[in-house]
TIDREN-971957 format. One record per residue (C-alpha): residue in one letter; z, y, x. Coordinates in pm, 1 decimal, m for minus. Example, Ala and Ser with C-alpha at 12.3 -4.5 7.8 and 13.67 -1.06 7.14 Angstrom:
2
NODE type        Z        Y        X
NODE    a    780.0   m450.0   1230.0
NODE    s    714.0   m106.0   1367.0
//
This chain:
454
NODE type        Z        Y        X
NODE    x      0.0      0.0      0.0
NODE    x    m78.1    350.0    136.3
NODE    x    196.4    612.7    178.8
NODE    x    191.9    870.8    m99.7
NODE    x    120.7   1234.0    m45.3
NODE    x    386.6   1398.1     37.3
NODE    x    405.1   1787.5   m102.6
NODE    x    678.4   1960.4     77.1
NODE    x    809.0   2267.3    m98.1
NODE    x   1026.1   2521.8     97.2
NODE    x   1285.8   2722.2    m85.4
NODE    x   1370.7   2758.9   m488.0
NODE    x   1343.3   3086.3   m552.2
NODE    x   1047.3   3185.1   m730.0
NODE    x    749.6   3049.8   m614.3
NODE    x    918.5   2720.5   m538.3
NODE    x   1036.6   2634.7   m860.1
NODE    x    751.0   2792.5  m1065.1
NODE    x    503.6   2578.3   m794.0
NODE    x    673.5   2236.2   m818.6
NODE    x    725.8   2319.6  m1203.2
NODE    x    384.1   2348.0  m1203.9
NODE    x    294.7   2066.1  m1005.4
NODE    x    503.0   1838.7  m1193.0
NODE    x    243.8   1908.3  m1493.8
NODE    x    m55.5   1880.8  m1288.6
NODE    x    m27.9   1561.0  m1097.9
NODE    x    209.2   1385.6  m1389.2
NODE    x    m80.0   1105.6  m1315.5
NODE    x    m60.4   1085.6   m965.0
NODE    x    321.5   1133.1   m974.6
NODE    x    358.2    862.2  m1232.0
NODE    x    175.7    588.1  m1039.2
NODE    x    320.9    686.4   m685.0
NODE    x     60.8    842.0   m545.3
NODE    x    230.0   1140.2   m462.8
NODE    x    542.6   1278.4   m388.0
NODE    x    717.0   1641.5   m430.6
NODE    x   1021.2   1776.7   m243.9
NODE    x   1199.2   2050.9   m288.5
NODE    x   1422.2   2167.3     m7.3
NODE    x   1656.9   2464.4    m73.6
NODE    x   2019.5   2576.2     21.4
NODE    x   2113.3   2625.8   m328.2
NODE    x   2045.6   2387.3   m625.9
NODE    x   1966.0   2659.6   m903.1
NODE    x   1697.7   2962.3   m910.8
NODE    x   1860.3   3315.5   m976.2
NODE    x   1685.6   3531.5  m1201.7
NODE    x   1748.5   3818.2   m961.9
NODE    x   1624.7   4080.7  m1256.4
NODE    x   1976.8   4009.2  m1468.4
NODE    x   2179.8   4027.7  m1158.3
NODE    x   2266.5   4419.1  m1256.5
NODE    x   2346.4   4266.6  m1630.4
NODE    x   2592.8   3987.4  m1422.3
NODE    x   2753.8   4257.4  m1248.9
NODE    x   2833.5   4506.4  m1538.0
NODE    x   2958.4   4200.7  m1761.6
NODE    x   2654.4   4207.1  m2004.5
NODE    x   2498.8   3794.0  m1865.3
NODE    x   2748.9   3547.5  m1757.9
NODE    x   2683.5   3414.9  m1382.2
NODE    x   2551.5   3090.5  m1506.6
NODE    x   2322.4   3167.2  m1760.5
NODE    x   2133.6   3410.4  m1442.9
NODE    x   2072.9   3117.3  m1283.6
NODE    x   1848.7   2785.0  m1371.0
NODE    x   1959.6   2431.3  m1212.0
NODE    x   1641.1   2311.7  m1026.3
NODE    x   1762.1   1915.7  m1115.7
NODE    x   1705.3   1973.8  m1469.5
NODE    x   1398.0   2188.4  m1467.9
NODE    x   1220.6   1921.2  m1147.7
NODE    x   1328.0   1595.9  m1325.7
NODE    x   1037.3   1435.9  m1133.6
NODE    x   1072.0   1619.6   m810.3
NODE    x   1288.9   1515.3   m506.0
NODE    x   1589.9   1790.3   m428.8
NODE    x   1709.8   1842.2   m133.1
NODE    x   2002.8   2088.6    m80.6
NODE    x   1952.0   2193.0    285.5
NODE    x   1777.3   2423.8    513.7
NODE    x   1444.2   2406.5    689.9
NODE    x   1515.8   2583.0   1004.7
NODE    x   1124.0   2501.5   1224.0
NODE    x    810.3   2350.4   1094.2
NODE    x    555.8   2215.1   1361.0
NODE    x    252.7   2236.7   1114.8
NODE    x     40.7   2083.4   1357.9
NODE    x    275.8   1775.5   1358.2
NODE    x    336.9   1783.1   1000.9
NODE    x    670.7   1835.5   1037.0
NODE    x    978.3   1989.9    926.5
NODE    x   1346.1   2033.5   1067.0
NODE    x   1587.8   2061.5    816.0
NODE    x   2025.0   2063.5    791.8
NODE    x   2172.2   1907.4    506.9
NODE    x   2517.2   1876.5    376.4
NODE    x   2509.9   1509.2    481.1
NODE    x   2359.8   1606.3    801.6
NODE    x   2637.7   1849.6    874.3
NODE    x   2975.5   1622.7    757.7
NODE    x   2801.2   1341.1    999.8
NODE    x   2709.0   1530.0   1322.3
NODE    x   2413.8   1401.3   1404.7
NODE    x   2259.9   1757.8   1363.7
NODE    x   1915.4   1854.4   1207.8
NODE    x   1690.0   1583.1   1089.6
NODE    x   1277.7   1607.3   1031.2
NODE    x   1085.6   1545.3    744.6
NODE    x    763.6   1507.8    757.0
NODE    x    482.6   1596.1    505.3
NODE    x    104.7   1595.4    373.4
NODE    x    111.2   1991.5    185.1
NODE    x    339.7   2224.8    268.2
NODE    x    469.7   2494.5     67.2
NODE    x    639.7   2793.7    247.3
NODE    x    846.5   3020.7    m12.6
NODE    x   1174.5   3059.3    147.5
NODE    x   1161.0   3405.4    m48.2
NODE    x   1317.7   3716.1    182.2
NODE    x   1665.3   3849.5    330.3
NODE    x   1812.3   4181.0    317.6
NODE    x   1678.4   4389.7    571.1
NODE    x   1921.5   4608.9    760.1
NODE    x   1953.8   4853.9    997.0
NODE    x   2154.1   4903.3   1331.3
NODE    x   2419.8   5131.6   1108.1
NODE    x   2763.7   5138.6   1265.8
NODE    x   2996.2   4943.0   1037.9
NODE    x   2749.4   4838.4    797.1
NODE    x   2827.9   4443.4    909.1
NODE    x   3210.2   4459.3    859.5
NODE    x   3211.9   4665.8    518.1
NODE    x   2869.7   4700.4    362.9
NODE    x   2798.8   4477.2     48.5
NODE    x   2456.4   4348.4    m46.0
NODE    x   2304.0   4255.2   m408.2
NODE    x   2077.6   3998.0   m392.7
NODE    x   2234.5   3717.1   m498.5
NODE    x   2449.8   3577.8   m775.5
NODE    x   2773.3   3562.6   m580.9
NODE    x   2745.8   3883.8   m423.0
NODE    x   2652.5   4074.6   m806.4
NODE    x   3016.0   3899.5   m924.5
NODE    x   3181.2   3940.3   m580.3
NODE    x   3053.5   4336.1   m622.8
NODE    x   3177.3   4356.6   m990.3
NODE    x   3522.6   4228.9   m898.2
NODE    x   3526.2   4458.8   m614.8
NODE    x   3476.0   4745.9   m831.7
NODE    x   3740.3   4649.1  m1076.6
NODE    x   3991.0   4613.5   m806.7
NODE    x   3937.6   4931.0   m620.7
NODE    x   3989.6   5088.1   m980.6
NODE    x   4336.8   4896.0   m981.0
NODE    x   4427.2   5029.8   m660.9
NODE    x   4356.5   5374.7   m800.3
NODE    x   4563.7   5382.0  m1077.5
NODE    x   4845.4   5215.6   m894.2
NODE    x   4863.0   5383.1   m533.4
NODE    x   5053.2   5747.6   m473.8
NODE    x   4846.4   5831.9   m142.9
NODE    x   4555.7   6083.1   m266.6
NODE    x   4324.0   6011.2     m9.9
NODE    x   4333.0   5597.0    m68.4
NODE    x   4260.9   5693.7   m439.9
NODE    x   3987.4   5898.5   m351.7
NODE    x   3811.2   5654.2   m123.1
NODE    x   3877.0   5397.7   m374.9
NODE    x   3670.2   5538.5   m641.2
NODE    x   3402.2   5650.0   m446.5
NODE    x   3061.8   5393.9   m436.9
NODE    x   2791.0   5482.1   m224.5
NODE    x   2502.4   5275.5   m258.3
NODE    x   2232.8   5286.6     m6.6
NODE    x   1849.1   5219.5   m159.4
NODE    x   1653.2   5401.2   m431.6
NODE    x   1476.7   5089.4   m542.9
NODE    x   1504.1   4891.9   m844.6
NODE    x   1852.9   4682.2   m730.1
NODE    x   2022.0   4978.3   m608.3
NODE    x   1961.1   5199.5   m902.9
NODE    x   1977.8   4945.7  m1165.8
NODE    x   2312.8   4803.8  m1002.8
NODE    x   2448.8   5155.1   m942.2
NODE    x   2353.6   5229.3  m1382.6
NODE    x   2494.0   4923.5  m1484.8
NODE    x   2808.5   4894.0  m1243.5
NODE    x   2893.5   5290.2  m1350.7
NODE    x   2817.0   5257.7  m1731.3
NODE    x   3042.1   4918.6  m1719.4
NODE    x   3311.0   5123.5  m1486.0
NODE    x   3286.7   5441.4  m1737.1
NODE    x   3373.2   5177.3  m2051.2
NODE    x   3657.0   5031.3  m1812.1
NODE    x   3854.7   5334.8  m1713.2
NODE    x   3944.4   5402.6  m2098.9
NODE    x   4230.9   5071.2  m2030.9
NODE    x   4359.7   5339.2  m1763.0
NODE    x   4658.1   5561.2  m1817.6
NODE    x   4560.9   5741.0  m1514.7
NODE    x   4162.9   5643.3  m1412.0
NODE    x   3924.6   5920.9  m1598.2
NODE    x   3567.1   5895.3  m1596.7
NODE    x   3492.5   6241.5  m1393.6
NODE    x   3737.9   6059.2  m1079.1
NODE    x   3469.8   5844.4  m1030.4
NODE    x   3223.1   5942.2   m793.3
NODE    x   2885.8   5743.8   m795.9
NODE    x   2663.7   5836.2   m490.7
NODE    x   2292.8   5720.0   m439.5
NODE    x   2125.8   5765.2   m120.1
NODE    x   1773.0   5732.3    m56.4
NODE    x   1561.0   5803.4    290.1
NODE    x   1257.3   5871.6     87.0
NODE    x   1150.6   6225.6   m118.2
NODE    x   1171.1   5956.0   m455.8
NODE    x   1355.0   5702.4   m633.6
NODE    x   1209.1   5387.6   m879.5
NODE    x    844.6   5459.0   m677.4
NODE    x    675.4   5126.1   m881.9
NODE    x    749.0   5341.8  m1228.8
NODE    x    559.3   5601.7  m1127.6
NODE    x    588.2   5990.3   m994.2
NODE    x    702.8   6142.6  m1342.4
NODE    x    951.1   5853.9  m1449.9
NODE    x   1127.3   5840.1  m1127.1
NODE    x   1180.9   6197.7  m1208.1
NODE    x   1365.8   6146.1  m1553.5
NODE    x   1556.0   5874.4  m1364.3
NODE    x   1675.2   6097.8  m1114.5
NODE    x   1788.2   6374.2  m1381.5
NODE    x   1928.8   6066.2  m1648.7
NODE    x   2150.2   5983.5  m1316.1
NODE    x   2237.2   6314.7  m1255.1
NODE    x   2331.1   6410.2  m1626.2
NODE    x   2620.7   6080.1  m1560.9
NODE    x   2749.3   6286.9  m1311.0
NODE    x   2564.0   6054.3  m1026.0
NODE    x   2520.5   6229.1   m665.4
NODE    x   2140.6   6140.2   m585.3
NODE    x   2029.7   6227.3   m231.3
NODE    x   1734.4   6240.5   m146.8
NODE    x   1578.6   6234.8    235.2
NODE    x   1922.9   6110.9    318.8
NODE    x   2029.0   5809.0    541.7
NODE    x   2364.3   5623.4    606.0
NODE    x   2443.2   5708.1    966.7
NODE    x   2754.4   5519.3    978.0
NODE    x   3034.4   5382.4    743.8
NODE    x   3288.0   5269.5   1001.4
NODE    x   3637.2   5310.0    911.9
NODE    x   3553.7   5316.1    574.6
NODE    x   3389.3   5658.1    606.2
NODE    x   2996.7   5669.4    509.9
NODE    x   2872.1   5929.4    740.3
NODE    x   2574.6   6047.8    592.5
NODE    x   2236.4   6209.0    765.0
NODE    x   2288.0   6553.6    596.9
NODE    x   2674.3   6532.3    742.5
NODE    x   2806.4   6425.5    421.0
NODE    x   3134.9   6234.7    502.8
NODE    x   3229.8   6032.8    183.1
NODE    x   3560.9   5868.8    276.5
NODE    x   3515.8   5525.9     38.2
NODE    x   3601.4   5132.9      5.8
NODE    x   3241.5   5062.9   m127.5
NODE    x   2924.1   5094.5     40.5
NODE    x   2612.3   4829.5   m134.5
NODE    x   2360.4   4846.8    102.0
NODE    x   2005.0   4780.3   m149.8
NODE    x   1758.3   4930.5     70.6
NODE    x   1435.7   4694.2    103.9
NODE    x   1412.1   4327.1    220.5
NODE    x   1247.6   4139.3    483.2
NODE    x   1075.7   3793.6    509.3
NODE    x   1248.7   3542.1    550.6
NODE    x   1363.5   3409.0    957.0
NODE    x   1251.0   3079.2    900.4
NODE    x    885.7   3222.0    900.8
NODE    x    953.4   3323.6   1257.7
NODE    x   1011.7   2965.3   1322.7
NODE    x    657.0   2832.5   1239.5
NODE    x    331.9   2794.8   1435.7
NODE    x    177.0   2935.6   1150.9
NODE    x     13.9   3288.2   1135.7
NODE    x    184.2   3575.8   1108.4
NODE    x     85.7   3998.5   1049.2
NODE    x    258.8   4244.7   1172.3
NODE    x    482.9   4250.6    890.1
NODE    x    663.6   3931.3    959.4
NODE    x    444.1   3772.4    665.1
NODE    x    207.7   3474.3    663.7
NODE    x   m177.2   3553.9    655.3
NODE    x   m318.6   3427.4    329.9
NODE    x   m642.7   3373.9    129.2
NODE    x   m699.0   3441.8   m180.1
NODE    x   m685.1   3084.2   m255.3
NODE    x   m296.9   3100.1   m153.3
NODE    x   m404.8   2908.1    127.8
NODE    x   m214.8   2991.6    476.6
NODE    x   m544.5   3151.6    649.2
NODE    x   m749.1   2919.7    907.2
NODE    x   m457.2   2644.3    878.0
NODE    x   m567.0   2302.4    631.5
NODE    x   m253.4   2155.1    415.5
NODE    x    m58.1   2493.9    417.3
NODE    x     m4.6   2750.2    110.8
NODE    x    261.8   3002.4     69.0
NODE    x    320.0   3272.4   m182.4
NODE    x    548.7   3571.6   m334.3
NODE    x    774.3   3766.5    m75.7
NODE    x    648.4   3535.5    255.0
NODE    x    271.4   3565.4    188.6
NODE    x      9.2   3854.1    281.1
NODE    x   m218.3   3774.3    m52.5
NODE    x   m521.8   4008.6    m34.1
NODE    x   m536.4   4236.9   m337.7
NODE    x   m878.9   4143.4   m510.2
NODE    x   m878.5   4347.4   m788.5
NODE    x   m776.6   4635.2   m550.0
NODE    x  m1084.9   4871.0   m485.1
NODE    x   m893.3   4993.4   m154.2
NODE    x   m984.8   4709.3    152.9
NODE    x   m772.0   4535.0    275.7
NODE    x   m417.6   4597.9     40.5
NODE    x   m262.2   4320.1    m11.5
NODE    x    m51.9   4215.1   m313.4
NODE    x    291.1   4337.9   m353.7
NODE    x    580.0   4131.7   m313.7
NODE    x    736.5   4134.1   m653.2
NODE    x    807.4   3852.3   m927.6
NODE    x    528.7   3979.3  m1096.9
NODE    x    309.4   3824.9   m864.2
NODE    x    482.6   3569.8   m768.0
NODE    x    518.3   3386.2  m1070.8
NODE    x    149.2   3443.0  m1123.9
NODE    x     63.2   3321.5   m786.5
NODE    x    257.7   3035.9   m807.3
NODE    x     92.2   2851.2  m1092.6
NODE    x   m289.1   2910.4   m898.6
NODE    x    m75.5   2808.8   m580.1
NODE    x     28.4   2466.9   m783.0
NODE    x   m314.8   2466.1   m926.5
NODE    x   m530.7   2480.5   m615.6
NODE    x   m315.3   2214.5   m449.0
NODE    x   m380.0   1970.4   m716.7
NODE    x   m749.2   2063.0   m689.7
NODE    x   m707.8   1985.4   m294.6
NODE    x   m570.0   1686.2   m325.0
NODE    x   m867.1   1543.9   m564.6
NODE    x  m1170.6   1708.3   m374.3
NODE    x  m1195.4   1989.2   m626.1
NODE    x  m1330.0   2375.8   m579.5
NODE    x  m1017.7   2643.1   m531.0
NODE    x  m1003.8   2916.6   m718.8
NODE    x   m913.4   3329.5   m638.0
NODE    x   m555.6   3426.5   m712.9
NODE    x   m666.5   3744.2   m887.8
NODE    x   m350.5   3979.5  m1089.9
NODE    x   m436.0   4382.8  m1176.0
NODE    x    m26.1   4528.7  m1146.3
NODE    x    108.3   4565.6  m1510.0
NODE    x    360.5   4811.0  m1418.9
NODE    x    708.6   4791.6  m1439.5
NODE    x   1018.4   4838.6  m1616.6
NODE    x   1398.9   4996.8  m1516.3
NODE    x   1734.0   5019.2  m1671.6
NODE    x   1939.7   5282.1  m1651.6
NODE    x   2262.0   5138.8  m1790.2
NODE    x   2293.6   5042.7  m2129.0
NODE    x   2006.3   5195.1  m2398.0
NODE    x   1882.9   5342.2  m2110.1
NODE    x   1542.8   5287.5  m1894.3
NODE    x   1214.4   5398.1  m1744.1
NODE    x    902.4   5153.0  m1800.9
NODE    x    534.4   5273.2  m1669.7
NODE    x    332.0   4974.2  m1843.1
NODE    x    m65.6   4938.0  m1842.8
NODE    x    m67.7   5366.6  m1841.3
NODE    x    211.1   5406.4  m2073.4
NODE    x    485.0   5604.7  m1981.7
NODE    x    788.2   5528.5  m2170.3
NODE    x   1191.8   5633.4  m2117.5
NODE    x   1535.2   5612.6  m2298.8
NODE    x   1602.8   5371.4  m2593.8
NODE    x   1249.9   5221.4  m2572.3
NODE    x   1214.0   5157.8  m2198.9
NODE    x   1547.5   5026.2  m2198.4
NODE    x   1452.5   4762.1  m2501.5
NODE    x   1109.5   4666.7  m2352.1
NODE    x   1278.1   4618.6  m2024.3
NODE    x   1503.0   4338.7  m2175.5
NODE    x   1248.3   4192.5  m2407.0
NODE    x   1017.8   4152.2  m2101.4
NODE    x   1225.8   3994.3  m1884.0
NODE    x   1373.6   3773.5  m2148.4
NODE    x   1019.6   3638.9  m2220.7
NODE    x   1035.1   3578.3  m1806.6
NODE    x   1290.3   3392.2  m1747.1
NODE    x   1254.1   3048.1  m1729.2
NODE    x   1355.2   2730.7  m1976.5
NODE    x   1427.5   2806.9  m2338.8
NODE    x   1798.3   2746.7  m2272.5
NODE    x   1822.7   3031.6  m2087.3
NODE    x   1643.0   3246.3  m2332.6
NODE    x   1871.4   3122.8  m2612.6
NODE    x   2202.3   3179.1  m2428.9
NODE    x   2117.0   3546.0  m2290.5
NODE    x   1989.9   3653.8  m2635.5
NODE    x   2336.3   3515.9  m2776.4
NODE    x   2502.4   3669.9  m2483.4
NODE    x   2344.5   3985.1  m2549.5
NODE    x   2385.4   3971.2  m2915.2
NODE    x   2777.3   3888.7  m2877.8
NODE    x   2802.3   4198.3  m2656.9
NODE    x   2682.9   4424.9  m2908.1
NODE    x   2906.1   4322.2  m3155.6
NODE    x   3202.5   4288.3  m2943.8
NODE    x   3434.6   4509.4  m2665.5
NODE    x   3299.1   4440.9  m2360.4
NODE    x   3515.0   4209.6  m2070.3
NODE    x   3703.8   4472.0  m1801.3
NODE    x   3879.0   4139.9  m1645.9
NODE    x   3797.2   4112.9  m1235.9
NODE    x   3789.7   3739.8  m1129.5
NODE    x   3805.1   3814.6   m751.5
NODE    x   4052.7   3529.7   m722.9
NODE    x   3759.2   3282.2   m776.6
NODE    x   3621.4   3391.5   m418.1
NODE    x   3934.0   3274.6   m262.8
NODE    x   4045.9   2961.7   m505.9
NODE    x   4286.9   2758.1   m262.4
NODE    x   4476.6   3082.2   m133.4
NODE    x   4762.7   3000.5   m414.6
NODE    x   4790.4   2638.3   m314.7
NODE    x   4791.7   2698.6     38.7
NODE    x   5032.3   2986.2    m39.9
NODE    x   5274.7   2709.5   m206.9
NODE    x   5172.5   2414.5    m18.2
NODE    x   5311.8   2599.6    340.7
NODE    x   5600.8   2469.3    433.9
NODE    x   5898.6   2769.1    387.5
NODE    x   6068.3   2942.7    661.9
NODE    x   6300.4   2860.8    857.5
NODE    x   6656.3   3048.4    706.2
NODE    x   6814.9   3022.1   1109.9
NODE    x   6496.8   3178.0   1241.5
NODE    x   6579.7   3563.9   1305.8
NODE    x   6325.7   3859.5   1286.8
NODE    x   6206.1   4019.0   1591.9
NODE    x   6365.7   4300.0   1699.7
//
């Protein structure tokens, strides 16, 4: 009996699950009789649906209705929890860690493979600020939207509890770095849900909490357009929300954020949303690369000059065809790369049975913002939309997005619920640390005979 074809699909973001999703459908055949094979490797076993991660944080989508477990949605795909860290295309080959790999020390193991998929998605990209490693928070994942939201709670706890002035003061302060979607759609939903939470404090008003947005560039929300970033800027600044623009974070060390005009905001929170970068692993490939860190692509989704390799979404250079300019490429957005990823699934299945590829070919919608609750900015095939309207399209779009019908049903209930119902104020940051209790109780007690230290 021959081997079957092995598909190997890198990362579960996006593009992975969407592909293998996809592929699933289009080789049920092949799968069925064992002619081929799909894995899945990824360091988590669920997708996040990183467009409700501002919802998550502000209380409006519980955590696990954000995310959709890859198991249940790949019932006839392999799953590997793990990490690719090298692939040696030209050896068909992949090195990856598992859990197992790691509690039996014998290190990273290789898989080895027939297609290969690259979609490990992207990573925060940072800069050299001082202090930015030690306190600076980022939002792009699950964990860190709750961790954030707890955060924010707390430091509103300390305020209403400490006497010092200036630890109040720094305390309800958040800076957040990046005029993008995630930092201005977390910074809107963290302050509306932070604005609704200081009315349970005796002594924590609205106007003591200072909301600052900084942004290097002359514009905030750019993919909604010139004019709607505008109404953004003055909806934000009608909330009482510091925008800068042409500002940078310098430095945020000893819980001071320094800024580039020589703003020093003396604070305990500093989210750091400003841009992302493909992902290291692609670094760790023989495959081609542009100058931006991204794999060269066709418009077939094919890695370019390279047979048996196809990548997608945040780690692919796709050439724009539909673009009139030459040479732009497609943006890295989920708009795309859901889109790409069912040609990307498509076109492998067409591969694999001698069949012509076809263009990945997507004119840009547009795009949609929230602002906080009833509040948004869309800019959608020409039309220009704000306020209640924006707000309402930007949920109804992305609810149609997300994937499975569970998850539809439970964030329309969720949603529902919340407006007929006080929303939750209760910080969880105890789940972050869950032993620290036990441990607390478990240590053995001190000694009575032991004397302090003089």
């Amino acid at each position: 009996m021959t081997e079957p074809a092995r598909i190997l699909v890198v990362g579960g973001g996006y593009v992975g699950m969407y592909t293998a999703l996809r592929l699933q459908r289009q080789l049920r055949a092949e799968l069925r009789a064992g002619a081929a094979e799909i894995v899945v490797v990824t360091p988590e076993p669920y997708m996040t649906y990183q467009p409700f991660l501002p919802e998550a944080a502000a209380g409006s989508i519980s955590p696990r209705h954000v995310v959709v477990p890859l198991r249940r949605v790949l019932d006839r795909c392999r799953i590997v929890i793990g990490e690719v860290r090298s692939v040696d295309h030209a050896k068909r080959t992949a090195t990856l860690a598992t859990l197992a790999t790691e509690e039996e020390g014998t290190g990273a193991t290789e898989l080895t493979y027939d297609e290969l998929v690259i979609a490990p998605g992207s990573v925060s990209r940072t800069l050299p600020v001082p202090g930015l490693a030690d306190h600076g928070i980022g939002f792009k994942t699950v964990e860190e939207a709750i961790g954030l939201r707890n955060h924010v709670i707390e430091q509103m706890d300390i305020a209403s509890s400490t006497r010092d002035p200036a630890i109040r003061d720094a305390a309800l302060t958040f800076v957040f770095v990046g005029g993008g979607y995630a930092g201005v759609e977390a910074l809107a939903e963290l302050e509306d849900m932070a604005r609704y939470t200081s009315r349970y404090y005796h002594n924590v008003k609205p106007e003591d909490l200072r909301w600052v947005l900084v942004e290097a560039s002359d514009r905030i929300l750019p993919e909604v357009g010139e004019e709607m970033g505008r109404y953004a800027i003055r909806e934000l600044r009608g909330r009482n929300i510091d925008v800068r623009l042409q500002t940078r974070l310098d430095s945020c060390e000893d819980r001071v954020a320094v800024l580039s005009d020589g703003t020093r905001l003396p604070t305990r929170t500093v989210v750091w949303t400003a841009g992302v970068k493909p992902a290291p692993l692609l670094a760790a490939t023989d495959l081609p690369l542009n100058e931006r860190g991204r794999l060269r692509c066709t418009a077939e989704l094919a890695v370019d000059g390279v047979a048996h390799a196809w990548a997608a979404g945040d780690a692919a250079a796709v050439p724009d065809v539909t673009s009139r300019e030459t040479g732009k490429e497609c943006a890295p957005n989920a708009q795309h790369a859901v889109r790409q990823a069912k040609v990307l699934a498509e076109n492998i299945a067409a591969s694999l049975r001698g069949q012509p590829l076809k263009q990945y070919a997507h004119a840009y919608a547009g795009s949609v913002a929230s602002l906080g609750l009833h509040q948004g900015v869309a800019h959608v095939y020409g039309r220009k939309l704000k306020g209640y309207p924006a707000w309402f399209m930007h949920r109804a779009y992305h609810l149609s997005r997300v994937p499975t019908f569970n998850r539809k049903a439970r964030v329309l209930a969720e949603w529902t619920l919340s407006g007929l119902f006080k929303r939750e104020i209760v910080s969880l940051g105890s789940l972050e640390h869950p032993r620290a209790e036990f441990e607390l109780a478990a240590a053995p007690p001190p000694d009575p005979g032991d004397k302090p230290s003089s």
